[in-house]
C-alpha positions in Angstrom: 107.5 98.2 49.9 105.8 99.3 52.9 105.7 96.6 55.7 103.7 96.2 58.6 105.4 93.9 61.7 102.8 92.9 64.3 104.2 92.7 67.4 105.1 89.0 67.7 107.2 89.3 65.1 109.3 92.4 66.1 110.1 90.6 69.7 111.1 87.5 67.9 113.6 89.7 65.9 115.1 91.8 68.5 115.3 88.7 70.8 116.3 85.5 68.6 118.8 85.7 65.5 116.3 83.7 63.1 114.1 84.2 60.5 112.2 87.2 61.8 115.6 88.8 62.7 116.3 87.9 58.9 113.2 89.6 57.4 113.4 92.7 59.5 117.2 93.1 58.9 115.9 92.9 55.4 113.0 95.1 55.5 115.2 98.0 57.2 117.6 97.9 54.5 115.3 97.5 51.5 111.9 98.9 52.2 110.2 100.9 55.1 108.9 99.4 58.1 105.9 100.6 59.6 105.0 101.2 63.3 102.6 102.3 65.5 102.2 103.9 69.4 99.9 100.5 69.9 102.4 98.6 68.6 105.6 100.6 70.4 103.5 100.1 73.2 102.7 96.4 73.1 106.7 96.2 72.7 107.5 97.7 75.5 105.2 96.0 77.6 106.1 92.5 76.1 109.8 93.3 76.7 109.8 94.3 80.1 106.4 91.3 81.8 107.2 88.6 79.5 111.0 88.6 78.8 112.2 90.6 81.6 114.2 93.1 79.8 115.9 95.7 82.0 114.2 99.8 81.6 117.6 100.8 79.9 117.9 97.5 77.0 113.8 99.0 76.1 114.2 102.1 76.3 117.2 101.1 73.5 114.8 99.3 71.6 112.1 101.0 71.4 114.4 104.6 70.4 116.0 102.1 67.9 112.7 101.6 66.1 111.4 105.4 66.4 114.5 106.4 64.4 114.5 103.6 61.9 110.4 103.0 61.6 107.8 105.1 59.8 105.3 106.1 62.6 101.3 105.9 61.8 98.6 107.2 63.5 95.8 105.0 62.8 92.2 105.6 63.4 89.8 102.9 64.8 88.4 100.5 62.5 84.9 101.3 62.2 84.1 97.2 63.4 85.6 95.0 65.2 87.4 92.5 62.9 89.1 90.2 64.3 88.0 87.8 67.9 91.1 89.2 70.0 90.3 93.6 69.9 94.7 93.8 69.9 94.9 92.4 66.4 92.6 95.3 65.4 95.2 97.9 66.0 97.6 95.8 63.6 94.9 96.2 60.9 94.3 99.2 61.8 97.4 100.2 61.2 98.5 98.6 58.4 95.8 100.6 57.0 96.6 103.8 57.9 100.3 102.9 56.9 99.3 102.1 53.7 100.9 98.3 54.0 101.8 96.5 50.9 101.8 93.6 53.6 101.6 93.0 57.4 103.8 90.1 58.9 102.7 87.9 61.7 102.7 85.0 63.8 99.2 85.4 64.9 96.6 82.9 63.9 93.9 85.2 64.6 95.2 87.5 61.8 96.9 84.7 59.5 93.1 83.6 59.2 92.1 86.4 57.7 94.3 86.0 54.3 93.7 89.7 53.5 92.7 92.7 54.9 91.1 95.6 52.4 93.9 93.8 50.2 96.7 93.7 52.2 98.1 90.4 52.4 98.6 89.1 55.7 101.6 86.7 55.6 103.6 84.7 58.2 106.9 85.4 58.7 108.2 82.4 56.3 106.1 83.6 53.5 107.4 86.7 53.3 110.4 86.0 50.4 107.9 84.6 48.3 105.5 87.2 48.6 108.5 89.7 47.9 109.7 88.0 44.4 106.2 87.9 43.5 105.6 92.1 43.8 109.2 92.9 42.5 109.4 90.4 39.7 
């Protein structure tokens, strides 16, 4: 499967040991992960204002997920989709990506159930979703 993190989901597995940690342990073992500059970007960003991770622990991260991420180049969506213009880029590239699913925290997204029939799942719904497609 390909799979699409949003952001959210990628801090809470480089900085917590729990379920997302699980899924993307998971995911890099099993299936390829997904990523885009946006999201790379976002990352970064997240890491360093919100956490208060040091340049050298990012730049770590970050190099980690180059090497073990498929990298996408999505184009705009030709409409805004979703209230918060940032969730867009997930879309957006889950699209390009060609996602069998995008995982997320974000209500804004979660709302949306689907997107051009990807399945937007949180994080917790991701095993079922998985037996489902490979059974």
């Amino acid at each position: 499967m390909r799979i699409f993190f949003d952001t959210n989901v990628l801090i809470a597995s480089f900085i917590s040991h729990g379920q997302c940690a699980e899924i993307f342990e998971h995911c890099l073992s099993e299936h390829e992960i997904l990523i885009s500059h946006w999201v790379l970007e976002e990352f970064k960003r997240t890491l360093s204002e919100k956490f208060n991770f040091s340049g050298k622990i990012i730049i770590k991260a970050v190099s980690f997920l180059r090497e073990y991420t498929v990298k996408v180049s999505p184009k705009p969506l030709k409409h805004p989709i979703c209230r918060d213009p940032d969730d867009d880029n997930i879309l957006a590239g889950a699209l390009q990506g060609n996602a069998d699913c995008i995982i997320t925290g974000d209500k804004d997204l979660l709302i949306l159930e689907k997107f051009k029939g990807i399945p937007i799942l949180k994080p917790g719904e991701f095993w079922k979703f998985k037996d489902e497609i490979t059974s």
